[in-house]
Backbone as a chain_set.jsonl record, in Angstrom:
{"seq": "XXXXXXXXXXXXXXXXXXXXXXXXXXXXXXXXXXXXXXXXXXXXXXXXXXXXXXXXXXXX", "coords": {"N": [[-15.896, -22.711, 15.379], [-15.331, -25.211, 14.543], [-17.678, -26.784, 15.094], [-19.326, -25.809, 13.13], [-17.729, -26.628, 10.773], [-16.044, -24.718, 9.494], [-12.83, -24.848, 10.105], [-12.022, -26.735, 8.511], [-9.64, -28.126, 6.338], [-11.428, -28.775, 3.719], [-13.488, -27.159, 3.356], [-12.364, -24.858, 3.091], [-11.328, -25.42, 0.51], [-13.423, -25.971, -1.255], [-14.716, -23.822, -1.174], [-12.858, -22.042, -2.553], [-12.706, -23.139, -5.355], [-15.805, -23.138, -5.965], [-17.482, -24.306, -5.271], [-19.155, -24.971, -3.337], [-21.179, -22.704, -0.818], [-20.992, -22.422, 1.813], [-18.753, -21.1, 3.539], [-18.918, -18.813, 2.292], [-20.876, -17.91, 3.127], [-20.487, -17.901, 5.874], [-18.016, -16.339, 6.366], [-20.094, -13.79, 5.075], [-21.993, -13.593, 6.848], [-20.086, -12.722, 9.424], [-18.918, -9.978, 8.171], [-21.617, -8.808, 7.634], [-22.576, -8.984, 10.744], [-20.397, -7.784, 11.647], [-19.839, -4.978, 11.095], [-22.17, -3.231, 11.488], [-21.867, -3.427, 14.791], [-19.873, -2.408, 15.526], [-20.315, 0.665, 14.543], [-22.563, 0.805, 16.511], [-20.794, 0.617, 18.727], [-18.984, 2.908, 18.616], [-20.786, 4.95, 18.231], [-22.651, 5.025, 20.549], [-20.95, 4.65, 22.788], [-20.228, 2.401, 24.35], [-19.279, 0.814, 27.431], [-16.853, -1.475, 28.701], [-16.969, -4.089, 30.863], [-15.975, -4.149, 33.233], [-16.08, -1.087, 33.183], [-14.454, 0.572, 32.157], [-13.903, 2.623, 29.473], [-14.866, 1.705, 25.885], [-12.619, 1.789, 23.437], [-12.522, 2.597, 19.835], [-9.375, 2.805, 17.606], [-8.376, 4.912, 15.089], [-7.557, 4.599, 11.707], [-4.328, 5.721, 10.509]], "CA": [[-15.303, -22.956, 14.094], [-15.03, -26.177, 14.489], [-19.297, -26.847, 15.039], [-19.421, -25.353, 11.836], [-16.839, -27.035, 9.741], [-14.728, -23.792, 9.123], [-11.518, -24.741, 10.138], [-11.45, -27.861, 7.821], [-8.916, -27.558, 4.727], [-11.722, -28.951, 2.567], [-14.326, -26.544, 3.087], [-11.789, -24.039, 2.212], [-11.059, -25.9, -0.863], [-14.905, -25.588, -1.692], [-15.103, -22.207, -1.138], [-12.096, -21.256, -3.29], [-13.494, -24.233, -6.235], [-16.8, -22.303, -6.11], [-18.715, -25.491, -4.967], [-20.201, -24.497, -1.605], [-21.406, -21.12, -0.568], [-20.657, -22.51, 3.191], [-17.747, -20.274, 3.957], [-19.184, -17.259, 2.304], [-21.908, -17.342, 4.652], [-19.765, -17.448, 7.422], [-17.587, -14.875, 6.06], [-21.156, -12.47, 5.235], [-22.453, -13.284, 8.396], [-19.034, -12.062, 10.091], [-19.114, -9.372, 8.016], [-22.762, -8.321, 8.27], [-23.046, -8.352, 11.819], [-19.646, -6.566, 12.506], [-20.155, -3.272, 10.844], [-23.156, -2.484, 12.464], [-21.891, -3.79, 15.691], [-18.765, -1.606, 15.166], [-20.95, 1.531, 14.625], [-22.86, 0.992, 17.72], [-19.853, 0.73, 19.708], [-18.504, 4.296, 18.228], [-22.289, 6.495, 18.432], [-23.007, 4.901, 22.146], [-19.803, 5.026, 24.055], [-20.318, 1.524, 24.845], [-18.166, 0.572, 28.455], [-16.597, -2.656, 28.925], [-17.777, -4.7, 32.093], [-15.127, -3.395, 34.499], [-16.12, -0.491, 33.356], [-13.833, 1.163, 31.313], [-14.814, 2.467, 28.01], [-14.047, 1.072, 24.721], [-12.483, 2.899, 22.054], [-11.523, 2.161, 18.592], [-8.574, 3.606, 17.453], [-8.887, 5.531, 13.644], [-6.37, 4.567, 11.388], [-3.975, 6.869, 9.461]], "C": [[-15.397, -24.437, 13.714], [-16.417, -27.013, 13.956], [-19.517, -27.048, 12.957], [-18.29, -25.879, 10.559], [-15.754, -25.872, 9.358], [-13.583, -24.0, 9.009], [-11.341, -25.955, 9.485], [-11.2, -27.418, 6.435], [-10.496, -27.471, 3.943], [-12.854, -27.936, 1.964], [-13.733, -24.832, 2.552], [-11.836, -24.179, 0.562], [-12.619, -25.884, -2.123], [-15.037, -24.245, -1.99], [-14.405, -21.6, -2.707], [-12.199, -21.931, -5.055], [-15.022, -23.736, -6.519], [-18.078, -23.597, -6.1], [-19.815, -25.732, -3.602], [-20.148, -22.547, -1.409], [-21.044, -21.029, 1.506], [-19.874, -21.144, 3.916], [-18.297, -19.122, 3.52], [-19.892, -17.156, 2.666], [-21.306, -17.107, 5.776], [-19.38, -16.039, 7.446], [-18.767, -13.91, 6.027], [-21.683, -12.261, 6.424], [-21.386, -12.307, 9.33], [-18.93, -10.685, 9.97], [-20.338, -8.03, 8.219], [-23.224, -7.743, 9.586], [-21.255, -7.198, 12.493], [-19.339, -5.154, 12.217], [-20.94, -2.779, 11.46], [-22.898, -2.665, 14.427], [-20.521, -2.221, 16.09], [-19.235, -0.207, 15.528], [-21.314, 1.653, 16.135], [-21.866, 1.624, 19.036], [-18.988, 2.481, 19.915], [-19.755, 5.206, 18.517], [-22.256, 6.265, 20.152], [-22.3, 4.663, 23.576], [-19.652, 3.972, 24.668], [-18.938, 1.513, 26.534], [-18.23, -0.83, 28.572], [-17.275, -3.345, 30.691], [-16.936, -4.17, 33.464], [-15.325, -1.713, 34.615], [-15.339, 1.09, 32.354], [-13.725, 1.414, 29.645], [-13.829, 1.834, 26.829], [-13.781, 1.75, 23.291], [-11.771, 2.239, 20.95], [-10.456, 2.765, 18.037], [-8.993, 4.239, 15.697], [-7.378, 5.145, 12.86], [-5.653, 5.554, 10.208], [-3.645, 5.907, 8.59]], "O": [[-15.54, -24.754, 12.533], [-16.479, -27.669, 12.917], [-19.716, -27.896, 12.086], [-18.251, -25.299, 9.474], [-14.649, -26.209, 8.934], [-12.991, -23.548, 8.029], [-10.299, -26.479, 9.878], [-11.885, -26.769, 5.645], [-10.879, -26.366, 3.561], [-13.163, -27.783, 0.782], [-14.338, -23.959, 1.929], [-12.214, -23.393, -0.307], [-12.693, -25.81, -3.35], [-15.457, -23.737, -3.03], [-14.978, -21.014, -3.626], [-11.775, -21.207, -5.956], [-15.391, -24.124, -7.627], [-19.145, -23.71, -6.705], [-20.774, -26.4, -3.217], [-19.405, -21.624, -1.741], [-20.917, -20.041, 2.229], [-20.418, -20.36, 4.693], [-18.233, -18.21, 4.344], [-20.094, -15.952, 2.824], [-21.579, -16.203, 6.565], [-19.842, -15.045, 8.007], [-18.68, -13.055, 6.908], [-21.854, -11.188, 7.002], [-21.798, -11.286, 9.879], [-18.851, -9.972, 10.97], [-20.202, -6.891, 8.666], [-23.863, -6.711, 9.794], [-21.124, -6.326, 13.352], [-18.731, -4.359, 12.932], [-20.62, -1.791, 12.121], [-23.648, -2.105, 15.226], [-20.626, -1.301, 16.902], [-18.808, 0.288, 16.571], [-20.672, 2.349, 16.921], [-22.012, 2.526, 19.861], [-18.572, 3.023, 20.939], [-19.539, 6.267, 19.102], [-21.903, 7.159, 20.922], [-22.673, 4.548, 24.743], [-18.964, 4.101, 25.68], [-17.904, 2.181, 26.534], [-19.295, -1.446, 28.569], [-18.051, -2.713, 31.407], [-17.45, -3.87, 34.541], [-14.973, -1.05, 35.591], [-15.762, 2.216, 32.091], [-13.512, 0.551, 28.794], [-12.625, 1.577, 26.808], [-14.538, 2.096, 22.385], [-10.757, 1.544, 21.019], [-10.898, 3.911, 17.945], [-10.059, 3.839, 15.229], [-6.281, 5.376, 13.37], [-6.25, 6.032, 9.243], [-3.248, 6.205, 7.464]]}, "num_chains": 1, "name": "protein.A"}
């Protein structure tokens, strides 16, 4: 976060000022890769490293 400037007020203040696209790359990137990552994890039963699988819960 940090690398990347994220966690500084001002690049908030950009974002929400509509003067940098910085942050909404982060944000699409975040977005982008965690739906499909998400999916995966639900079709292929993925298991954590100890072993024990990983489930998402569904929400009501």
């Amino acid at each position: 976060m940090f690398k990347s400037e994220a966690a500084f007020w001002y690049r908030t203040q950009e974002m929400f000022r509509l003067q940098s696209i910085h942050m909404y790359g982060i944000s699409g990137l975040a977005v982008g890769l965690g739906i499909p990552m998400t999916a995966y994890l639900k079709k292929y039963a993925v298991k954590e490293i100890l072993g024990a699988p990983i489930v998402i819960q569904p929400k009501s």
